[in-house]
C-alpha positions in Angstrom: -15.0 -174.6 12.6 -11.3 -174.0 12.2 -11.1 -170.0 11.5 -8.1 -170.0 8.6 -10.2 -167.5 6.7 -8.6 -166.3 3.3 -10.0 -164.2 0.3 -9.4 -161.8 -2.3 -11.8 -159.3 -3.5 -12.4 -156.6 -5.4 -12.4 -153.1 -3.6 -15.6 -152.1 -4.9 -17.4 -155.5 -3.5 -16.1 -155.2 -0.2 -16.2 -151.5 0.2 -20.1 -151.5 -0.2 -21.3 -153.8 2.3 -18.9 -152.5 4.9 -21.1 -148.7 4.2 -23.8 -150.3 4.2 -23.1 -152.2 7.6 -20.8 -149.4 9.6 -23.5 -146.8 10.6 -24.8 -149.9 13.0 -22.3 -149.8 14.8 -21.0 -147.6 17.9 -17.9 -145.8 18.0 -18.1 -146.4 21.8 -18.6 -149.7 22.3 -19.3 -151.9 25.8 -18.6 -154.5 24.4 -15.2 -154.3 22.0 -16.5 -157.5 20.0 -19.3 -154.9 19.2 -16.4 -152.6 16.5 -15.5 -155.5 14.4 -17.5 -156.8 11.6 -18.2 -160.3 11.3 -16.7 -161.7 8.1 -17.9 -165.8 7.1 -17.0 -167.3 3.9 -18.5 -170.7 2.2 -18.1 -171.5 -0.6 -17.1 -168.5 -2.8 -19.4 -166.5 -0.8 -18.9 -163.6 2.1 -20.8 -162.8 4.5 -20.6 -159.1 6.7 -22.5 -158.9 9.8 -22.8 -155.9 12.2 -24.6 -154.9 15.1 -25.0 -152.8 18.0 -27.5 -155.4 19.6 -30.9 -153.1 19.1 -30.3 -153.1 15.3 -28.4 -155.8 12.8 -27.8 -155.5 9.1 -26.2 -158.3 7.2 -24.5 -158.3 4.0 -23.3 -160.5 1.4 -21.2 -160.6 -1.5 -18.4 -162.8 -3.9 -15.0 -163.6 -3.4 -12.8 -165.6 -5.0 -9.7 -167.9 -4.1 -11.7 -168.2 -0.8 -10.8 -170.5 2.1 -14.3 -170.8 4.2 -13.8 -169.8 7.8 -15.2 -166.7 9.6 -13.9 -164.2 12.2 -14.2 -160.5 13.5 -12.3 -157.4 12.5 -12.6 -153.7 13.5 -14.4 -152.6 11.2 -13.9 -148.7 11.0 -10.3 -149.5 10.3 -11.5 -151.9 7.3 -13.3 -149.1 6.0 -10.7 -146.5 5.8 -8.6 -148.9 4.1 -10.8 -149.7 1.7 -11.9 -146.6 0.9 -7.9 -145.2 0.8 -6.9 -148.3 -1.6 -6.9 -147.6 -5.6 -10.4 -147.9 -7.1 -11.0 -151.8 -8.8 -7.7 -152.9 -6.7 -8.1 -156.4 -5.4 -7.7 -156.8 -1.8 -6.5 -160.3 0.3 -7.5 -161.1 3.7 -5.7 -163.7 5.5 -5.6 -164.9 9.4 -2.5 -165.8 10.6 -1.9 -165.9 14.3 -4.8 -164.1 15.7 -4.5 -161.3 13.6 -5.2 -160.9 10.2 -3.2 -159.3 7.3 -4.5 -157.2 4.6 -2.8 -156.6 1.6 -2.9 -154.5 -2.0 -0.6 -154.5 -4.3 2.0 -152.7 -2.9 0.2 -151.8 0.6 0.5 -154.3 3.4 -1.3 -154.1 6.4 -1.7 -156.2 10.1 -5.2 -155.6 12.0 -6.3 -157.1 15.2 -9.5 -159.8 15.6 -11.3 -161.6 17.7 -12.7 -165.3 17.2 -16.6 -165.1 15.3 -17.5 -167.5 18.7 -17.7 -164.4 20.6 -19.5 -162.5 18.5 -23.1 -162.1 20.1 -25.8 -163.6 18.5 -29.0 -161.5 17.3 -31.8 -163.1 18.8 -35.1 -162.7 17.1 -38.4 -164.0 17.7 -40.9 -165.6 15.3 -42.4 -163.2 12.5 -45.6 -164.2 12.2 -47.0 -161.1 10.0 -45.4 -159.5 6.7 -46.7 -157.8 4.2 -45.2 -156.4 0.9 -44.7 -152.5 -0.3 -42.7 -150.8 -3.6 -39.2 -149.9 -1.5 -39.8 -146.1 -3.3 -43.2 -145.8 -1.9 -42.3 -146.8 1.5 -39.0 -144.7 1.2 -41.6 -141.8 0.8 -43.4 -142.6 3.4 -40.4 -142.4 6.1 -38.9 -139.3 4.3 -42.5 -137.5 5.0 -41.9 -138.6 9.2 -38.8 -139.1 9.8 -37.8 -136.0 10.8 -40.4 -135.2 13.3 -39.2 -138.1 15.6 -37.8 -137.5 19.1 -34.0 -137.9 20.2 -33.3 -139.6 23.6 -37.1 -138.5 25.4 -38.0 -139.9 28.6 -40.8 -141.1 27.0 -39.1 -143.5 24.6 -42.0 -144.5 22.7 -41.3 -141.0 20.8 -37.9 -142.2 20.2 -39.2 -144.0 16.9 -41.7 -144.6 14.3 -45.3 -146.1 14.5 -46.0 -148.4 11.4 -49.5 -149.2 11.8 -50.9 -151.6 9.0 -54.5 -151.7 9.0 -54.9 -154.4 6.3 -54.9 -152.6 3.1 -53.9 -149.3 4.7 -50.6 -148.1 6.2 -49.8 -145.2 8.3 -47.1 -143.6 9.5 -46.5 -141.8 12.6 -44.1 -139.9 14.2 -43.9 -137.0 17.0 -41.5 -135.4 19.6 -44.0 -134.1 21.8 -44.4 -130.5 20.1 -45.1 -131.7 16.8 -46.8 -135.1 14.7 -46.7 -136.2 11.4 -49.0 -138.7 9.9 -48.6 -140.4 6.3 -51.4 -142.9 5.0 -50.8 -145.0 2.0 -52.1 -148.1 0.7 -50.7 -151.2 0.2 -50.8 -153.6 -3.2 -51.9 -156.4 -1.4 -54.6 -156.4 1.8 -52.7 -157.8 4.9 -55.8 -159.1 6.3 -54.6 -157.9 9.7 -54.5 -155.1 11.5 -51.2 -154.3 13.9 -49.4 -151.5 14.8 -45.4 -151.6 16.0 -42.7 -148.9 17.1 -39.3 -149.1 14.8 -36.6 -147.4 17.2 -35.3 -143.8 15.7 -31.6 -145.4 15.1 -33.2 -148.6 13.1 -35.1 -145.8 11.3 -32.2 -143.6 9.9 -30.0 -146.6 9.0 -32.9 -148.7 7.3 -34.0 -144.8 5.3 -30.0 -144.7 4.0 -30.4 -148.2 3.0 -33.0 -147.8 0.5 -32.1 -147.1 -2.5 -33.4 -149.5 -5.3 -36.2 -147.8 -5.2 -38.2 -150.2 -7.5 -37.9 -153.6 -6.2 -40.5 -154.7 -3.7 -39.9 -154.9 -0.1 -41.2 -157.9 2.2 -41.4 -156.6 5.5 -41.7 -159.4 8.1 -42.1 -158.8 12.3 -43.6 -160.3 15.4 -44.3 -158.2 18.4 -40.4 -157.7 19.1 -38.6 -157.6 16.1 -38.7 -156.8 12.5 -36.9 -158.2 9.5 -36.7 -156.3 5.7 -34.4 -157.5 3.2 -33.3 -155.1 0.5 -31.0 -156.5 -2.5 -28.2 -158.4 -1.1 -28.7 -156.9 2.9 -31.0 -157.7 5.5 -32.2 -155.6 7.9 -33.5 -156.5 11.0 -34.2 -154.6 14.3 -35.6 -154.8 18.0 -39.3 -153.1 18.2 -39.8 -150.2 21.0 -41.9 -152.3 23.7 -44.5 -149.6 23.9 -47.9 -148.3 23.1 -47.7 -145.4 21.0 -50.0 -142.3 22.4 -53.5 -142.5 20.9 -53.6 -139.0 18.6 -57.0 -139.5 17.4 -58.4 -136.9 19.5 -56.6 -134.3 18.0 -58.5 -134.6 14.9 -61.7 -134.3 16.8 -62.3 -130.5 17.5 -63.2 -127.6 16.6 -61.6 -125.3 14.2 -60.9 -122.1 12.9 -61.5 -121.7 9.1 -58.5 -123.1 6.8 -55.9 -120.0 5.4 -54.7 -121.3 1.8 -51.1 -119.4 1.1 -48.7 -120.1 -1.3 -46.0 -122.5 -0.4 -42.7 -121.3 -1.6 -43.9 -117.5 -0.4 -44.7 -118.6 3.3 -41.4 -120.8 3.0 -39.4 -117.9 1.4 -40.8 -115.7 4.3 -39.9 -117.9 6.9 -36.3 -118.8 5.7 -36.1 -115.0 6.3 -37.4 -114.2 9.6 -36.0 -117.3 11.0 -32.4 -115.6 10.7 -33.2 -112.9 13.4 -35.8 -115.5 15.9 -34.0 -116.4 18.8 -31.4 -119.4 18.0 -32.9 -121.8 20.6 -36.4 -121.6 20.6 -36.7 -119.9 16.7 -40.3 -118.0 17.9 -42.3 -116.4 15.4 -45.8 -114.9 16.1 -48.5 -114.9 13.3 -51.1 -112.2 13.4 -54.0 -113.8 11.2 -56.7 -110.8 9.7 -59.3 -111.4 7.0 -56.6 -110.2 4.2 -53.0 -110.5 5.7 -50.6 -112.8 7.3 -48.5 -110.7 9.8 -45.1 -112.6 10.8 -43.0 -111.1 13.3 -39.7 -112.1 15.3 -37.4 -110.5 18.0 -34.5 -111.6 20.0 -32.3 -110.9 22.8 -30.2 -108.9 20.8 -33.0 -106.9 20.7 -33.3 -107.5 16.6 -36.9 -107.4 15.2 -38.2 -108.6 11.7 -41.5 -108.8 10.2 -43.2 -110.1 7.0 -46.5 -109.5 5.7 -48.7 -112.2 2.6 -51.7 -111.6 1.4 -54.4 -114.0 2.1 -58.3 -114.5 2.0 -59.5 -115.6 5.4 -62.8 -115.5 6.0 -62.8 -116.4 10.1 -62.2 -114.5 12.9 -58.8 -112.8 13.4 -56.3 -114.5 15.9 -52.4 -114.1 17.2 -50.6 -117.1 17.9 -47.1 -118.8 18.3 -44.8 -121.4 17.0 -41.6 -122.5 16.3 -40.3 -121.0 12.6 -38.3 -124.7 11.9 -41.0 -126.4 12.8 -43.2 -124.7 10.3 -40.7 -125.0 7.6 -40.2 -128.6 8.3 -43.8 -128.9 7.4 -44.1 -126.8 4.4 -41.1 -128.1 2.9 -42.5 -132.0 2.9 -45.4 -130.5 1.2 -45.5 -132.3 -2.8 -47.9 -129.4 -3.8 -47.4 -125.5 -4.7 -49.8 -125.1 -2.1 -49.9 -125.4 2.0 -53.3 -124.9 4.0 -52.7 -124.1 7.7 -55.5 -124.6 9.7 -56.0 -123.8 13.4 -57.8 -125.5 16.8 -60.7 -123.3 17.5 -58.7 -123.3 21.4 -55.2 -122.8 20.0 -53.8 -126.1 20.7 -52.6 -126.6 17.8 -52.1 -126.5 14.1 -53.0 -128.5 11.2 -50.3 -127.7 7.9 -51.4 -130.2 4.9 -51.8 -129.8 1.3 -55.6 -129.6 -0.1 -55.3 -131.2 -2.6 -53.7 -134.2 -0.9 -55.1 -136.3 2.4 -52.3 -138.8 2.9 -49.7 -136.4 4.6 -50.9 -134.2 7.7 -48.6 -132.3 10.1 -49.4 -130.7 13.0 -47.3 -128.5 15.2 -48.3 -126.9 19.4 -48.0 -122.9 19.6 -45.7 -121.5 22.0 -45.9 -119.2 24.3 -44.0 -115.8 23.2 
C-alpha cells in the first residue's frame, strides 16, 4: 500500500484513543518503532494501534476528508499536541516526505515517522474459550485484587492476576507473597468449562483504566497464551504469564482462633493513626488481642511510640501478633460493609480480614516478626 495518509479530525476524536492507547507503551523503548502509534485509515475510518509487545490495545474512530494509507508516529508527542490544541479544533495529518505535518488553525507542526511495514505484528494464538461478564461487575472484581499483586518478583507468576473460571463461577486471585486476595463472583451464563489463566500486572492496570462503560457487557475471549476483551470502540488484548499459579487452598484448611468482629471505619481510623509513627519501610504494628480490648501499638527508630486501644468481645484465648499497618488497611478499606471480622490461624500464619456478612471477597495478610 502506498502510505500518502491524510485526515482531519476533530481534537476530541483523536485525543481519546491516543489516552486510551499511550499507557501501553514504554517511554524507553528497544525498539524505537515501539513510541509511535500506528495510524491506518479506509475508508473514512481510523485506526490507532499501540504496543509494547506483552500487551496491545487498538482503537478506532471517524475522520473525514481521509486519504486511506497508514503509518507510525511518536506518539507521546501526538498526545501533547493534542491535548495543548483548543478544545473541538480540527486537526490535519498529512505525510509528505517521510515525515508528517500536523496542523491547527493557526499552529503548524513537522513530526518524524516510520513506515507501518515495520511496525511489529501482535501475534496471538487461537481463542478457543470466552465467556461473557457486566464490564462494572468485573471492574469490581479487579478493584477488590488489584492492589495486592506483586511488582517485578522473581517468582513472576505473582506479577499478575489469576482469573480462574470454573463454569458458572469466577475467582479472582492475587498475592505478593505476604498477602492474597480472593474475589468469587458468578457469571450470567455457565461457561461449561473450567480454566484458570495469569493476566500480567501491566495488562492488568491498563485493561482496569480502560473500563469505564460500566454497563455494557464484556466478551472475554483467550487460549492458553493470550487474551482478547473488547470494550466500546478498543480492543484489548494481552500475552498470558506462562505459569501455574501457587495452589492456596491449604490456607483455608486449618485451625483457627475464634473470629474478632470490630468496627470498620474505627479499626481504619486507628490505623491511619498509628501508621504515622511505624517505621516508614516496614509500617509494623503489634496487636495485643484480650477477651475485651484490641491493644495496637507502634515504635520506630526515632524512638517514637504510639498506641490505640477498641473495644471488642472475643471470646478465645488471648494472643500478640504482627503485621504490616498498610497491609491491614488495604484490606479494611476494600471492605463494602460497616463491618470487618479478622480472624487468626490457630499457628499464627496468618490472618483472615473479610466481611461477615459477605463470602465473595477474602483477604489474608502473614504476621511479621517485630
Amino acid at each position: 500500500m502506498k502510505n500518502n495518509i491524510k485526515f482531519i479530525i476533530n481534537r476530541e476524536s483523536l485525543l481519546t484513543p491516543l489516552q486510551h492507547i499511550v499507557g501501553v507503551i514504554e517511554k524507553r523503548q528497544t525498539m524505537p518503532i515501539l513510541a509511535n502509534v500506528l495510524l491506518f485509515v479506509q475508508d473514512g475510518e481510523l485506526t490507532l494501534t499501540g504496543t509494547d509487545l506483552e500487551i496491545q490495545i487498538v482503537a478506532r474512530t471517524q475522520v473525514s476528508n481521509g486519504i486511506n494509507g497508514s503509518l507510525t508516529i511518536p506518539a507521546r508527542k501526538l498526545l501533547d499536541l493534542c491535548r495543548l490544541l483548543p478544545n473541538q479544533a480540527d486537526i490535519s495529518l498529512e505525510q509528505e516526505d517521510g515525515k508528517v505535518k500536523v496542523t491547527s488553525n493557526k499552529s503548524r507542526f513537522i513530526l518524524n515517522c516510520l513506515p507501518a511495514e515495520q511496525y511489529p505484528e501482535f501475534t496471538e494464538t487461537g481463542m478457543d474459550k470466552q465467556f461473557t461478564i457486566n464490564t462494572g461487575q468485573f471492574k469490581k472484581t479487579l478493584e477488590k485484587t488489584i492492589f495486592c499483586m506483586a511488582n517485578q518478583d522473581v517468582r513472576y507468576y505473582l506479577n499478575g492476576l489469576l482469573i480462574n473460571i470454573s463454569n458458572k463461577n469466577i475467582k479472582l486471585v492475587s498475592s505478593d507473597g505476604h498477602r492474597l486476595a480472593v474475589f468469587e463472583d458468578t457469571l450470567t451464563t455457565p461457561s461449561g468449562y473450567e480454566a484458570s489463566i495469569i493476566l500480567p500486572r501491566k495488562g492488568v492496570l491498563e485493561l482496569y483504566r480502560l473500563l469505564t462503560d460500566l454497563d455494557s457487557d464484556l466478551t472475554i475471549l483467550f487460549s492458553n497464551n493470550n487474551i482478547r476483551i473488547t470494550t466500546g470502540n478498543l480492543v484489548f488484548s494481552a500475552k498470558l504469564v506462562d505459569a501455574k499459579y501457587p495452589d492456596f487452598s491449604k490456607v483455608f484448611q486449618q485451625k483457627f482462633y475464634e473470629s474478632i468482629v470490630l468496627a470498620k471505619q474505627e479499626f481504619k481510623d486507628a490505623l491511619n493513626r498509628i501508621s504515622v509513627l511505624a517505621n516508614e519501610k516496614f509500617k509494623g504494628v503489634t496487636l495485643d488481642i484480650t477477651k475485651d480490648n484490641l491493644h495496637i501499638t507502634t515504635h520506630n527508630p526515632e524512638n517514637d511510640e504510639g498506641e490505640e486501644n477498641i473495644a471488642i468481645s472475643y471470646p478465645g484465648d488471648e494472643l500478640t501478633i504482627s503485621f504490616n499497618a498498610q497491609y491491614l488497611l488495604d484490606a479494611v478499606t476494600n471492605l463494602d460493609s460497616d463491618t470487618a471480622m479478622l480472624t487468626i490461624a490457630a499457628n499464627a500464619s496468618s490472618c483472615f480480614i473479610n466481611d461477615p456478612e459477605q463470602n465473595e471477597y477474602k483477604f489474608i495478610v502473614m504476621p511479621m516478626r517485630l
